[in-house]
C-alpha positions as CSV (number, residue, x, y, z in Angstrom):
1,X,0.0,0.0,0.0
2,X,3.0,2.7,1.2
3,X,4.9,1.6,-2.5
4,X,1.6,2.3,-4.6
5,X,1.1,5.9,-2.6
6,X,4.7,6.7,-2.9
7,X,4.6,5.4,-6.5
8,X,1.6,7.5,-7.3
9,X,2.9,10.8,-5.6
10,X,6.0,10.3,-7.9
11,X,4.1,10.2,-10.8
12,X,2.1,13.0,-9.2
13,X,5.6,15.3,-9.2
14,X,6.9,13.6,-12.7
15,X,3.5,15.4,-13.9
16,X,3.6,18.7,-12.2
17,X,7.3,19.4,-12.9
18,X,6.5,18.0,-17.1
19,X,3.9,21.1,-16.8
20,X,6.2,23.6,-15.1
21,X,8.5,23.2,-17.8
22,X,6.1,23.3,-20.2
23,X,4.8,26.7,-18.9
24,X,8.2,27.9,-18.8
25,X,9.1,27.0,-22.6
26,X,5.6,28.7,-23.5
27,X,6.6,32.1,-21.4
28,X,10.6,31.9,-23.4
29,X,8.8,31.3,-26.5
30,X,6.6,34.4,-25.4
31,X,9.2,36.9,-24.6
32,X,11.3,36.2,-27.5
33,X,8.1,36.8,-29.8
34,X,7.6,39.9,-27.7
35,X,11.3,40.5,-28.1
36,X,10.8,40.4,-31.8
37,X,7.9,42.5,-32.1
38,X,8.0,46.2,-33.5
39,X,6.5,49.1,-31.3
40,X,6.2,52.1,-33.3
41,X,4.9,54.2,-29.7
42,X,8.4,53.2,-28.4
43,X,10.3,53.5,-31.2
44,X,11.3,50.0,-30.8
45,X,12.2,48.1,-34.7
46,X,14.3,44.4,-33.8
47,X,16.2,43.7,-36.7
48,X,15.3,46.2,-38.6
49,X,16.0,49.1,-41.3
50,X,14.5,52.6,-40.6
51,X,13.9,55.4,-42.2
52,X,12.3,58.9,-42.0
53,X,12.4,62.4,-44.0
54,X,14.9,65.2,-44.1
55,X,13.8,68.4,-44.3
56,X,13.5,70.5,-47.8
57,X,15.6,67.1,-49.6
58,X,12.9,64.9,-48.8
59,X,10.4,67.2,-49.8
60,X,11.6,67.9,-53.2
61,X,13.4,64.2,-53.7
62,X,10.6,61.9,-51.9
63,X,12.7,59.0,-52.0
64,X,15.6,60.1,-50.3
65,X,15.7,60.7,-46.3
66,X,17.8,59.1,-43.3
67,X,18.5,55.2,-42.5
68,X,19.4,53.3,-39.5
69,X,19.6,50.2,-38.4
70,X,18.2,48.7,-35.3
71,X,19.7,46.2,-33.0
72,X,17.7,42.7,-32.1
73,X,16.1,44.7,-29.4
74,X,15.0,47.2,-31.4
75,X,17.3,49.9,-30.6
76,X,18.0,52.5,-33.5
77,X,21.4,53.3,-34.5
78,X,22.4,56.0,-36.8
79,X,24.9,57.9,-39.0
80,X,23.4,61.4,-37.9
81,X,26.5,63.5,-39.1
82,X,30.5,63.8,-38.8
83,X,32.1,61.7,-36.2
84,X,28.5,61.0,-34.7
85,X,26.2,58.0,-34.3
86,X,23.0,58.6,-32.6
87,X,22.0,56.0,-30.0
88,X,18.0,55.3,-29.3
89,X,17.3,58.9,-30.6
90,X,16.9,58.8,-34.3
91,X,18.6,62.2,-35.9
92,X,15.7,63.1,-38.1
93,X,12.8,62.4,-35.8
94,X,10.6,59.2,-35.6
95,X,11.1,56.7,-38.1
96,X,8.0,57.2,-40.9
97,X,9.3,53.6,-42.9
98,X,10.9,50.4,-42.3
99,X,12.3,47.2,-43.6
100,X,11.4,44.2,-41.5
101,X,15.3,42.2,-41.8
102,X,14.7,37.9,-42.8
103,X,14.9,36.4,-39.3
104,X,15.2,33.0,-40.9
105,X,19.0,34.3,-41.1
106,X,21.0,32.1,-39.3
107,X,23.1,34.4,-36.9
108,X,22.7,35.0,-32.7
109,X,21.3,38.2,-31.3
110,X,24.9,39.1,-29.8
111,X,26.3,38.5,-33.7
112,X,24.1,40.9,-35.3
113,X,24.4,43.7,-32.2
114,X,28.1,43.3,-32.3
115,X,27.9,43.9,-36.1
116,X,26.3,46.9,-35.7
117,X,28.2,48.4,-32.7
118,X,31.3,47.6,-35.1
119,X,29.4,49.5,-37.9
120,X,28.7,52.4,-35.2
121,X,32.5,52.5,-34.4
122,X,33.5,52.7,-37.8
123,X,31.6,55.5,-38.9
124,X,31.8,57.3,-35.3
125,X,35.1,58.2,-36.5
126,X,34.5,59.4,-40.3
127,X,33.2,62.7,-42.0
128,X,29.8,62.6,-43.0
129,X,29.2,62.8,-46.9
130,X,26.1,63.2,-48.5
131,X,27.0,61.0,-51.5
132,X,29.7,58.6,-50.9
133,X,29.5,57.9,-46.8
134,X,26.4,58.5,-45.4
135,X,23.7,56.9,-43.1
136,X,23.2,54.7,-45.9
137,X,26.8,53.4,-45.6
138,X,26.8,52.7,-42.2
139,X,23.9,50.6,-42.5
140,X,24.9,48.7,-45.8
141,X,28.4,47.9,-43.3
142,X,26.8,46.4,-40.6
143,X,25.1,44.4,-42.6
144,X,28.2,43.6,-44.4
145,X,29.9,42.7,-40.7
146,X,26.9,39.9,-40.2
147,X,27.4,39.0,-43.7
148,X,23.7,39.2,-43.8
149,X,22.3,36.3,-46.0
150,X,25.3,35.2,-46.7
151,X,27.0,38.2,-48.6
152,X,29.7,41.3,-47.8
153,X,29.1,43.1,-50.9
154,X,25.8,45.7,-49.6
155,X,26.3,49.7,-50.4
156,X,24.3,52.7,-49.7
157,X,22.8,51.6,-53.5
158,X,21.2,48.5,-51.7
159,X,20.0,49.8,-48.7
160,X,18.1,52.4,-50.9
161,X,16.4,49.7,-53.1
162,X,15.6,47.8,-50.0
163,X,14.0,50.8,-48.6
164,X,11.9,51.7,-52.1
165,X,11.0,47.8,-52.7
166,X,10.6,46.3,-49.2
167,X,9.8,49.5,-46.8
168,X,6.6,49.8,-45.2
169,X,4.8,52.8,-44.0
170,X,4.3,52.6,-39.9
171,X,0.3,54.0,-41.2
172,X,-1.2,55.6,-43.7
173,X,-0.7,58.8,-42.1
174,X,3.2,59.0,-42.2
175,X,2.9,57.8,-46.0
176,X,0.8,60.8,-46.5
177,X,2.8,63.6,-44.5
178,X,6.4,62.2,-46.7
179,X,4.5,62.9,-50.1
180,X,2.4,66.1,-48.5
181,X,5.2,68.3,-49.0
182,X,6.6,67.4,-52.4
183,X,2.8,67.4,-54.1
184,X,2.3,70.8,-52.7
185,X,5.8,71.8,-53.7
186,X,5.7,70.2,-57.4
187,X,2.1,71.5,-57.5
188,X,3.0,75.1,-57.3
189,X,5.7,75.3,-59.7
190,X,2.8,73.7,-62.0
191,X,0.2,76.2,-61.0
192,X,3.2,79.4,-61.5
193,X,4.1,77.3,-65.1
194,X,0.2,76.8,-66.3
195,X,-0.8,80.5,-64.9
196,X,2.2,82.0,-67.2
197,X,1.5,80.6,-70.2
C-alpha cells in the first residue's frame, strides 16, 4: 500500500514538474516573440532598417531621407553627421518607414548587435558625406559585418532599393505627411508654369 502511494505521488511530481517546464518554454517562447515585435509608440524596430524624411531634400526628392539600423532589441542606430552615431534617438525624428530584416538568417542576437556596434565605431570616427559615406553606408556595413544572408558586398545603393521595394509605412498617415510636402511643392511650380503661359 506505502509503495503504490509513494509510486503514485512520484508520478504525481513527474507530472507537475513536465507542466512547469512546459509553462516555462511557453513564457521563453513568449518573450522572444515579444522581443521580436515592432513598437512604433516606443520606437522599438528588432532587426530592422528605418527610415524617415529630411527636411526640404525629402520634400523635393521623396525617395531620399535618413537610415538606421536597429539592434535585435529594437534599438536604433544611426549615421546622424560627422564623427556622430545617434544611440535610441533617431537624428531626423521618428522613423515614418521600415524594412522588417529575414529572421530565418541564421546568426545569434549578440552577432548581429556586435555587427552593428562595429558599424557604429567605424563611422563614429568618419566625416559625414552626403553621396559617398552617409547613413546609408553605415547601414549597408553592418550588414556587411553579419554578412547578412550570406553576402559582404551591400552599399548605400542596396540599402536604398531595399527601402523603395521592401519599406513599409508605420500607417497611412506617415505615408501621407512624406509625399504632402513634395505634391504641394511640385504642385505650385505647375500652377506658377500653367498660370504663365
Amino acid at each position: 500500500m506505502g509503495q503504490i502511494s509513494t509510486k503514485s505521488a512520484q508520478k504525481h511530481k513527474l507530472a507537475v514538474q513536465e507542466e512547469n517546464q512546459e509553462q516555462e518554454n511557453e513564457k521563453e517562447n513568449m518573450e522572444i516573440e515579444q522581443v521580436d515585435q515592432i513598437s512604433v509608440e516606443n520606437q522599438k524596430y528588432p532587426f530592422c532598417i528605418v527610415w524617415t524624411s529630411i527636411p526640404v531634400l525629402t520634400w523635393l526628392i521623396p525617395c531620399i531621407g535618413h537610415t538606421g539600423i536597429c539592434t535585435s532589441e529594437g534599438t536604433i542606430h544611426d549615421f546622424g553627421g560627422p564623427y556622430y552615431i545617434a544611440i535610441d534617438n533617431f537624428t531626423f525624428g521618428k522613423p515614418l518607414k521600415y524594412v522588417k530584416l529575414n529572421k530565418n538568417f541564421e546568426v545569434s542576437n549578440q552577432i548581429w548587435d556586435d555587427a552593428v556596434l562595429k558599424a557604429d565605431d567605424e563611422f563614429g570616427q568618419q566625416m559625414h558625406n552626403l553621396f559617398t559615406n552617409n547613413c546609408h553606408s553605415h547601414v549597408a556595413k553592418a550588414l556587411n559585418n553579419m554578412k547578412y544572408n550570406g553576402k559582404q558586398s551591400y552599399t548605400m545603393i542596396h540599402i536604398w532599393l531595399m527601402l523603395i521595394l521592401s519599406g513599409q509605412y508605420v500607417s497611412f498617415g506617415k505615408f501621407f505627411m512624406t509625399f504632402l510636402p513634395s505634391l504641394i511643392f511640385y504642385g505650385i511650380i505647375l500652377m506658377v508654369v500653367f498660370f504663365n503661359k
